[in-house]
DRENNUZA-37965 format. One record per residue (C-alpha): residue number from 1; z, x, y. Coordinates in steps of 0.05 Angstrom, whole numbers. Example, Ala and Ser with C-alpha at 12.3 -4.5 7.8 and 13.67 -1.06 7.14 Angstrom:
// residues 2
@vofi=1 z=156 x=246 y=-90
@vofi=2 z=143 x=273 y=-21
//
This chain:
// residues 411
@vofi=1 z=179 x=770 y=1145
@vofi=2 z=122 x=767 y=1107
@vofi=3 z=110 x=838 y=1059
@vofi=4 z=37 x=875 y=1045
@vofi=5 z=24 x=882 y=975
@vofi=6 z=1 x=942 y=942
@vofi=7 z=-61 x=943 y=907
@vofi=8 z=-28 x=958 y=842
@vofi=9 z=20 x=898 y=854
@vofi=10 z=-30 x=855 y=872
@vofi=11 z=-67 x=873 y=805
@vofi=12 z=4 x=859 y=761
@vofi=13 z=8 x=785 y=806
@vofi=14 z=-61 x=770 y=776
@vofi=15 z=-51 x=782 y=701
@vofi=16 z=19 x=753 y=707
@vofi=17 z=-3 x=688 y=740
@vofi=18 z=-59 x=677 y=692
@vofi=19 z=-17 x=669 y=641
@vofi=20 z=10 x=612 y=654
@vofi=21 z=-42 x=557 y=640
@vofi=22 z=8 x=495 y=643
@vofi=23 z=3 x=458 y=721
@vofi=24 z=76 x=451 y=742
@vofi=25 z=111 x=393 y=755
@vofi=26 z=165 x=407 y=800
@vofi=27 z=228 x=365 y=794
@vofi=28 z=210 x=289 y=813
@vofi=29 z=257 x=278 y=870
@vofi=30 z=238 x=199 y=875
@vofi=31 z=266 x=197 y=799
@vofi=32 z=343 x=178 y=816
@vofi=33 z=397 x=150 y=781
@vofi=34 z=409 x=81 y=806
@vofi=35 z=488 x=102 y=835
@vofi=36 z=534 x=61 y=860
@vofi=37 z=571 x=73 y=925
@vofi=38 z=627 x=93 y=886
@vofi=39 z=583 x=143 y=842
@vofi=40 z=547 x=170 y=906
@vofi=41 z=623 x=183 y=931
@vofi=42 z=640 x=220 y=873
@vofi=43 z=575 x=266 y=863
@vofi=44 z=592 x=285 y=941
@vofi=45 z=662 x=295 y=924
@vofi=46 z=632 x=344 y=863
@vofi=47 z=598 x=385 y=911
@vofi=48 z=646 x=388 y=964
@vofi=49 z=696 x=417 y=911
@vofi=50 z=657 x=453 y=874
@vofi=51 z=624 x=489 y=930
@vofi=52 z=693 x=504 y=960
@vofi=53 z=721 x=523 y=890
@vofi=54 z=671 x=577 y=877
@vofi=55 z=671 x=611 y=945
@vofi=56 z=761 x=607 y=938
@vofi=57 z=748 x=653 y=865
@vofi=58 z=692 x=695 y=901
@vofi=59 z=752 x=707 y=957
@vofi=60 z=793 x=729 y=899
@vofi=61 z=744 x=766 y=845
@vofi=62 z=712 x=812 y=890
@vofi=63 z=652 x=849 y=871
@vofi=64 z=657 x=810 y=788
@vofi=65 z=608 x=771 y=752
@vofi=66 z=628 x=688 y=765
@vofi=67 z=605 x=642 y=729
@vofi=68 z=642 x=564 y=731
@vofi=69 z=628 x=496 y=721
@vofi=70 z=664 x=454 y=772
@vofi=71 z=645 x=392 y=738
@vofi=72 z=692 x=420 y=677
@vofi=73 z=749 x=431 y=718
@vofi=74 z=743 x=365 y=762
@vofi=75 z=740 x=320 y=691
@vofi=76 z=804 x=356 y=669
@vofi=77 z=833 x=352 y=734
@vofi=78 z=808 x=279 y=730
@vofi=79 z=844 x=256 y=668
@vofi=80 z=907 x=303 y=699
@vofi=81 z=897 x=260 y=758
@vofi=82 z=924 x=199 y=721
@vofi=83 z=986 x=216 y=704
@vofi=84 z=1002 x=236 y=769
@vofi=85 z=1045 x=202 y=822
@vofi=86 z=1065 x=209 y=891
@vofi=87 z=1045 x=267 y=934
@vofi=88 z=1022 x=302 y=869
@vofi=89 z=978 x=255 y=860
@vofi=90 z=957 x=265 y=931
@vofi=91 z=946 x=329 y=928
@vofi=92 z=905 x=327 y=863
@vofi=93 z=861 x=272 y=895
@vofi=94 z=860 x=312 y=966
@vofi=95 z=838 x=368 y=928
@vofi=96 z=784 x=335 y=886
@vofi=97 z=754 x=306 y=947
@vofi=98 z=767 x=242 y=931
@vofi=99 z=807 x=213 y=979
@vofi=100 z=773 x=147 y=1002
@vofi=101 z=759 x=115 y=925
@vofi=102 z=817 x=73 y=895
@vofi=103 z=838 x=98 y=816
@vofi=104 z=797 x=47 y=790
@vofi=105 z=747 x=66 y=831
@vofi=106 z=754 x=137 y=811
@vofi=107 z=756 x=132 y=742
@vofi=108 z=695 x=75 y=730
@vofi=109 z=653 x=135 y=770
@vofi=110 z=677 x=193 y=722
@vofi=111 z=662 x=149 y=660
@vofi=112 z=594 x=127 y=687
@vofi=113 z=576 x=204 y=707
@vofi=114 z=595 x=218 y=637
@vofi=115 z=545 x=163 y=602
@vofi=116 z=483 x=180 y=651
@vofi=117 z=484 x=256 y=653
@vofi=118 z=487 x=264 y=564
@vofi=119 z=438 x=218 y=556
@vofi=120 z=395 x=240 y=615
@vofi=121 z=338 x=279 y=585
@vofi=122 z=319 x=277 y=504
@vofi=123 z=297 x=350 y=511
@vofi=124 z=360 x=384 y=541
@vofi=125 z=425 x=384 y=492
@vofi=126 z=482 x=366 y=543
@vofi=127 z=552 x=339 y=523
@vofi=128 z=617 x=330 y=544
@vofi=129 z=682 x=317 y=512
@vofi=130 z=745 x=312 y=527
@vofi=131 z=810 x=303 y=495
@vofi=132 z=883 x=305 y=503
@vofi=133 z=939 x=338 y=453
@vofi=134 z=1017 x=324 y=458
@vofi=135 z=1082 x=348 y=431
@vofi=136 z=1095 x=303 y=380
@vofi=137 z=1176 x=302 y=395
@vofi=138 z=1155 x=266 y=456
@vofi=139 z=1132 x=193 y=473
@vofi=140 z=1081 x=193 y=527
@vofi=141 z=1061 x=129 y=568
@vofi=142 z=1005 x=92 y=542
@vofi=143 z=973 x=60 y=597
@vofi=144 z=965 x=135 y=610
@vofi=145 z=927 x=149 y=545
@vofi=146 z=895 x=92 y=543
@vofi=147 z=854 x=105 y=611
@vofi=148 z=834 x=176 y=588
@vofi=149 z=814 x=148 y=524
@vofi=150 z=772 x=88 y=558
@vofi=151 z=743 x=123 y=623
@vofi=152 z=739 x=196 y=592
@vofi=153 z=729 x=180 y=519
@vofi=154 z=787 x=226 y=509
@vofi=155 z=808 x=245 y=436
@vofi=156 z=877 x=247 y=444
@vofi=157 z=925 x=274 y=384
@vofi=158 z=999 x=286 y=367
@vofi=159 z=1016 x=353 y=347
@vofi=160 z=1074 x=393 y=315
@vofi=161 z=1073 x=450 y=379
@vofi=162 z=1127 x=487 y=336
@vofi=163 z=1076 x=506 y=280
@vofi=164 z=1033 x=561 y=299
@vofi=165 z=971 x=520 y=262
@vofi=166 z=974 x=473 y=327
@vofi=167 z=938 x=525 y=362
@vofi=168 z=880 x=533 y=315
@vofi=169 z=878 x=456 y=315
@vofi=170 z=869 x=448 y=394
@vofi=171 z=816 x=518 y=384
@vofi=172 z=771 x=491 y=326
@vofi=173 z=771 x=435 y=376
@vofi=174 z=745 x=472 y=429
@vofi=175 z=698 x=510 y=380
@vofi=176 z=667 x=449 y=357
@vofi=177 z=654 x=427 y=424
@vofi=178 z=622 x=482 y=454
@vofi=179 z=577 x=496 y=398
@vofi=180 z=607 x=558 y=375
@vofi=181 z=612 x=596 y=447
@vofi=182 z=680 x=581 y=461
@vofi=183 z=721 x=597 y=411
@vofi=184 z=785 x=597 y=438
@vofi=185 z=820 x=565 y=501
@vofi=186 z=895 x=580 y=475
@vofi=187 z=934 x=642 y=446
@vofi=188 z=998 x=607 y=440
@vofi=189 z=1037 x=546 y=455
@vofi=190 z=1096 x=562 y=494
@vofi=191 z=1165 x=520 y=472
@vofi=192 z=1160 x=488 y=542
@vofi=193 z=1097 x=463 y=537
@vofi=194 z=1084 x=391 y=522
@vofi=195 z=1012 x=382 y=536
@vofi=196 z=939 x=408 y=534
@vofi=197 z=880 x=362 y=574
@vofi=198 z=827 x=389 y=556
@vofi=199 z=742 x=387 y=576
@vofi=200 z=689 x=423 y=543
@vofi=201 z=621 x=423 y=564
@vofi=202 z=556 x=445 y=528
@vofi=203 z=498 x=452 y=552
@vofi=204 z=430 x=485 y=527
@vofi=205 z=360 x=482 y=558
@vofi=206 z=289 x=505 y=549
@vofi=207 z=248 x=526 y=603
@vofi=208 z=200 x=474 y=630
@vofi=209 z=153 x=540 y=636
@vofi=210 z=178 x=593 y=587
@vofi=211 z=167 x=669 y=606
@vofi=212 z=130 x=699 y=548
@vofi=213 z=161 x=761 y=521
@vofi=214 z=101 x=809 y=524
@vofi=215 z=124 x=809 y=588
@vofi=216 z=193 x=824 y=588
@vofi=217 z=202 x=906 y=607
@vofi=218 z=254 x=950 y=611
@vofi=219 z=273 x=963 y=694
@vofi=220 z=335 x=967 y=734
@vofi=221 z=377 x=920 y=774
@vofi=222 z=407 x=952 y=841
@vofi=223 z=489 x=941 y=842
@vofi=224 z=526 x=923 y=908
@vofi=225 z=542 x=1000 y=901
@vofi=226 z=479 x=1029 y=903
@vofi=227 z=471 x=1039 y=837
@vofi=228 z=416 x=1018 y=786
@vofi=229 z=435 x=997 y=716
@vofi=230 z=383 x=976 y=656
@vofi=231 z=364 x=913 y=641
@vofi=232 z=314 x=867 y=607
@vofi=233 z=258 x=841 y=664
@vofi=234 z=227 x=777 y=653
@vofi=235 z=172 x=767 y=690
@vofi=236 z=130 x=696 y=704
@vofi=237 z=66 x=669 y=747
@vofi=238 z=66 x=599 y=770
@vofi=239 z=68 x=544 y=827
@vofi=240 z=150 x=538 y=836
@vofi=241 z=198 x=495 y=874
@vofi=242 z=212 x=548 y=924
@vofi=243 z=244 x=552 y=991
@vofi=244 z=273 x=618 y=1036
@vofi=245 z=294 x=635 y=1111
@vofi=246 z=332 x=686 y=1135
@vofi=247 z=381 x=689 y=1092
@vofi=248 z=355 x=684 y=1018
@vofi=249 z=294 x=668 y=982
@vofi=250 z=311 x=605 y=933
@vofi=251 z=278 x=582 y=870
@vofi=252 z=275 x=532 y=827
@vofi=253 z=265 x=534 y=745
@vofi=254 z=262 x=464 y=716
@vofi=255 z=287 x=444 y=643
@vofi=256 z=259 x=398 y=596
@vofi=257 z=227 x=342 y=630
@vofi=258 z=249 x=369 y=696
@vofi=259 z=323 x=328 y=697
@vofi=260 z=367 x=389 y=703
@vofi=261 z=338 x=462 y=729
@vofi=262 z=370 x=526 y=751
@vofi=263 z=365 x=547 y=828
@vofi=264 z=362 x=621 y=846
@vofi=265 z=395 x=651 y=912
@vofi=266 z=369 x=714 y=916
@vofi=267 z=399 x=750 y=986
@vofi=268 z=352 x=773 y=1039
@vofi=269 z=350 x=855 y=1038
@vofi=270 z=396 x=856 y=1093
@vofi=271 z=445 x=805 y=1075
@vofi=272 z=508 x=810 y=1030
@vofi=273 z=520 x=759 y=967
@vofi=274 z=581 x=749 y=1007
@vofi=275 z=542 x=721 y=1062
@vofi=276 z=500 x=671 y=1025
@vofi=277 z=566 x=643 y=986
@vofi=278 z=603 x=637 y=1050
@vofi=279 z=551 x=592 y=1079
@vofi=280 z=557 x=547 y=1013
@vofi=281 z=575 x=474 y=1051
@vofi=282 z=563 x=417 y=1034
@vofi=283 z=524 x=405 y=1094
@vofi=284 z=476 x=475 y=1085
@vofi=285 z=471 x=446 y=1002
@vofi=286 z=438 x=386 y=1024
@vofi=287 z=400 x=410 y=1069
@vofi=288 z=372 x=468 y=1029
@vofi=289 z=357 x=420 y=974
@vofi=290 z=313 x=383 y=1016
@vofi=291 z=278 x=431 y=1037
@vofi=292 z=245 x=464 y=981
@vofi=293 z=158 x=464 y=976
@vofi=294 z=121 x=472 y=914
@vofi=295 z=87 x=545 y=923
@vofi=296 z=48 x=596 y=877
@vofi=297 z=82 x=662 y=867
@vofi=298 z=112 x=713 y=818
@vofi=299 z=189 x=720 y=797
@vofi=300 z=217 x=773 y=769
@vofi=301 z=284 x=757 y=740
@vofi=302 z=334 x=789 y=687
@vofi=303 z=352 x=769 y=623
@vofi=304 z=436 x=768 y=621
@vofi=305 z=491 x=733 y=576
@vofi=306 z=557 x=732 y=613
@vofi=307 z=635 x=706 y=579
@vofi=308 z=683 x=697 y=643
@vofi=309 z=751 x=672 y=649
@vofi=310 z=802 x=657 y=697
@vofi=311 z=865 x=623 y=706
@vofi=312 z=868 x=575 y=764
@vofi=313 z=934 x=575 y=789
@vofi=314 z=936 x=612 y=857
@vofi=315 z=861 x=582 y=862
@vofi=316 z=884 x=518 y=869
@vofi=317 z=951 x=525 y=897
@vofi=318 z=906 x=555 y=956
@vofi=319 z=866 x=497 y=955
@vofi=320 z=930 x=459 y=962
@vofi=321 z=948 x=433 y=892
@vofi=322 z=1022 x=482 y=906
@vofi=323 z=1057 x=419 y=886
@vofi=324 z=1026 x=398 y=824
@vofi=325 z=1057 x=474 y=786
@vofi=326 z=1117 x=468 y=820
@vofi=327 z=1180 x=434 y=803
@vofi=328 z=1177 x=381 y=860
@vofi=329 z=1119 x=355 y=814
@vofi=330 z=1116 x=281 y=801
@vofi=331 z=1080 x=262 y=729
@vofi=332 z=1124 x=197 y=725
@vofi=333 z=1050 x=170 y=703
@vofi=334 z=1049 x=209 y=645
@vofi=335 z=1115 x=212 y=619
@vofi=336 z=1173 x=168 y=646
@vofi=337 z=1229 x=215 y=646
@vofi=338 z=1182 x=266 y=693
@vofi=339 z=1205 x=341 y=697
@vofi=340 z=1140 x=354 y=683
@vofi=341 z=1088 x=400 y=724
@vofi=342 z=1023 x=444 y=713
@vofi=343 z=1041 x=508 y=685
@vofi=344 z=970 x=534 y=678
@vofi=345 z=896 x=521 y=688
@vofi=346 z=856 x=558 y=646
@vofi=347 z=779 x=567 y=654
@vofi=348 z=722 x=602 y=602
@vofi=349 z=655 x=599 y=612
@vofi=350 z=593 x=627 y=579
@vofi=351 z=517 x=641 y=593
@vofi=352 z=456 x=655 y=555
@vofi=353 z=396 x=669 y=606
@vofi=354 z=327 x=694 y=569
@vofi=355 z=253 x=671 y=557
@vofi=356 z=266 x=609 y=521
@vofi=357 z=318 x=579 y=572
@vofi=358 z=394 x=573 y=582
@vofi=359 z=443 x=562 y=536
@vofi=360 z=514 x=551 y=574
@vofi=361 z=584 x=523 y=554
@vofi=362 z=650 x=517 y=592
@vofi=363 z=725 x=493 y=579
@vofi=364 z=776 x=483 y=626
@vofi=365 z=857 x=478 y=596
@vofi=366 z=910 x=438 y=640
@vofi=367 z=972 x=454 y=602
@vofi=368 z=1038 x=411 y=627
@vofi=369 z=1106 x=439 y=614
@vofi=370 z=1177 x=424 y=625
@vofi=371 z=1209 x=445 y=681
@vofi=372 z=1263 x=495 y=670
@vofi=373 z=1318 x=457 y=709
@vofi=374 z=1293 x=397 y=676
@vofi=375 z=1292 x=357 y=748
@vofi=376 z=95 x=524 y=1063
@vofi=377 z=56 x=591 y=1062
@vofi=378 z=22 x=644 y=1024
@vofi=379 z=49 x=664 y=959
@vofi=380 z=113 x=685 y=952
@vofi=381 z=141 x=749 y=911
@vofi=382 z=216 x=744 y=882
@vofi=383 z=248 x=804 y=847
@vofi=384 z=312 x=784 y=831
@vofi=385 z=339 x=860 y=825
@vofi=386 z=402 x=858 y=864
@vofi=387 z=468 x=810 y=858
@vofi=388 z=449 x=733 y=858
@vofi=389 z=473 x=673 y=859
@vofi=390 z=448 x=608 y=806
@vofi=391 z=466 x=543 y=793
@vofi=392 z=448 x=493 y=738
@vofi=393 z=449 x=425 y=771
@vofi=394 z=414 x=355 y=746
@vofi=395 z=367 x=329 y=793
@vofi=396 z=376 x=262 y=788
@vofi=397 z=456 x=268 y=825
@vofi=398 z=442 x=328 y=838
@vofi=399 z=513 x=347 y=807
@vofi=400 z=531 x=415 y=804
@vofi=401 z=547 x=429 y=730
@vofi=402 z=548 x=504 y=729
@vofi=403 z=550 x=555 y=790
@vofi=404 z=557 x=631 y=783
@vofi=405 z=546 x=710 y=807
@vofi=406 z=510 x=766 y=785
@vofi=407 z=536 x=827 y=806
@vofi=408 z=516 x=870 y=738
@vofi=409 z=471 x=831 y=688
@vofi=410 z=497 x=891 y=637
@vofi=411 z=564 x=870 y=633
//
């Protein structure tokens, strides 16, 4: 439906625009990876469970601030994944949307996604690491450690779990990895638990087109209760990657050289957030994705930094990982005598959003214990003053590496 703009709006659109002096290049979407059929397999996979991981925590956060990286919790899940057996490692698999690709198969794809996506652009800082800690006491299979350490460059470590300094070994870890953002994935190690796999990913990009600060202002953001909080508006002219129907308006914010952006779901008036997530398929991502046009407008969007965390137990149990934390688990894989299973997931996340770019950083802790029993038109105008969804994807796989809410940009 298009909107009539009021004369002093139309004024503001002009002095806005005209700032921006750079012609945009929108993300090159002829400018792919070369991906094997394997590789294509396990970007779909990402998305699939990704997509259906965020909208299973929206089901269970309510009206919160998200923010996740599904590609954090899929490479933890990953190296989890191999010392598995049985149904659990059915389930695992089932769950990662991987069914179809053999182990070999699976891991040569998380290793190669690993290698393209740090080194895919020189002006966007993104790295992963991964790495693996273990009672000491206990002898764990190698062939185990040796495929996390070849296909997932894991650092994997002995530690003394009975001396509290364990914990700030595993953190400083973690610390290290995320730049500073993350500072801590554990409190404590319990006496049951044997092992911590651990991801962290870091991530921190300038805006292709920065928003200059003289035009940041103070303004409100409407809540999903009718309420207006303060925030920090930034405000930018320019010819963006945009695309909307009836549902949401959508734009695009490229990085760097234009390998990874941001996309911006902003929900039609008369649509609920809940609404847009819930049509989140794989099918609708695609399809959205290809239908984006380069078009001239003005977006308004706040400046927010957001720490989230979540353990992702009953989220994944849901999604039907129930026999991976129970004591029917099977980690044979991992260690020979089994009586092993997941005793917690654990998830942190932060995000930076302002003038300059994104700064963004995620961990995600599987912890294995013991068991107890031992067994194309006009230009468009985008205020992005109400709850939104983004995501921070590369645009090469188009992986999803981050995906998130915003409810209250304040908190």
């Amino acid at each position: 439906m298009k909107k009539i703009l009021a004369p002093l709006f139309i004024i503001a659109f002009t002095f806005i625009f005209s700032r921006c002096e750079d012609q945009f290049i929108f993300p090159d979407k002829e400018k792919k990876v070369n991906l094997t059929a394997s590789e294509q397999k396990i970007i779909s996979s990402s998305e699939i469970f990704g997509l259906k991981l965020f909208k299973e925590i929206n089901n269970n956060e309510g009206d919160k601030n998200i923010f996740i990286s599904p590609l954090s919790v899929s490479m933890a899940l990953g190296m989890t994944l191999n010392g598995a057996n049985s149904s659990t490692y059915d389930s695992i698999k089932a769950v990662l949307e991987l069914n179809g690709l053999t182990e070999k198969e699976i891991n040569e794809s998380y290793k190669s996604l690993i290698d393209k996506l740090v080194n895919l652009d020189p002006k966007v800082a993104f790295n992963i690491a991964n790495s693996i800690w273990f009672r000491n006491t206990m002898t764990f299979r190698q062939d185990f450690i040796n495929t996390n350490k070849t296909y997932f460059n894991a650092e994997v470590s002995g530690l003394d779990f009975n001396n509290p300094a364990s914990v700030d070994v595993i953190n400083n870890w973690v610390d290290l990895n995320t730049k500073g953002k993350i500072t801590q994935i554990i409190d404590r190690i319990p006496p049951e638990a044997v092992m911590y796999l651990i991801n962290a990913i870091y991530f921190k990009g300038d805006w292709k087109y920065q928003f200059n600060k003289d035009d940041t202002k103070d303004d409100f953001f409407n809540t999903l209760d009718g309420s207006q909080v303060p925030c920090k508006m930034m405000a930018q002219g320019n010819n963006f990657n945009y695309f909307s129907n009836e549902l949401f308006q959508a734009v695009e914010l490229p990085y760097g050289d234009s390998s990874f952006s941001m996309i911006i779901f902003l929900p039609a008036p008369d649509k609920d957030i809940n609404d847009v997530i819930n049509r989140f398929t794989e099918t609708n991502w695609n399809a959205w994705l290809g239908s984006f046009d380069v078009k001239e407008g003005v977006i308004h969007m706040p400046k927010f930094e957001l720490k989230y965390d979540i353990r992702l137990n009953k989220i994944l149990q849901a999604l039907g990982m129930g026999i991976a934390f129970s004591g029917a688990a099977d980690f044979t894989k991992m260690y020979s005598p089994g009586n092993l299973f997941i005793s917690e997931v654990k998830h942190k996340t932060y995000v930076k959003v302002d003038e300059e770019g994104t700064e963004a950083a995620a961990v995600t802790s599987v912890e294995i214990s013991l068991t107890s029993n031992n067994g194309g038109s006009s230009k468009f105008y985008m205020r992005i003053d109400r709850p939104f969804i983004f995501v921070i994807k590369d645009n090469h796989a188009n992986s999803i590496l981050f995906i998130g809410k915003i409810i209250n940009p304040g908190l």
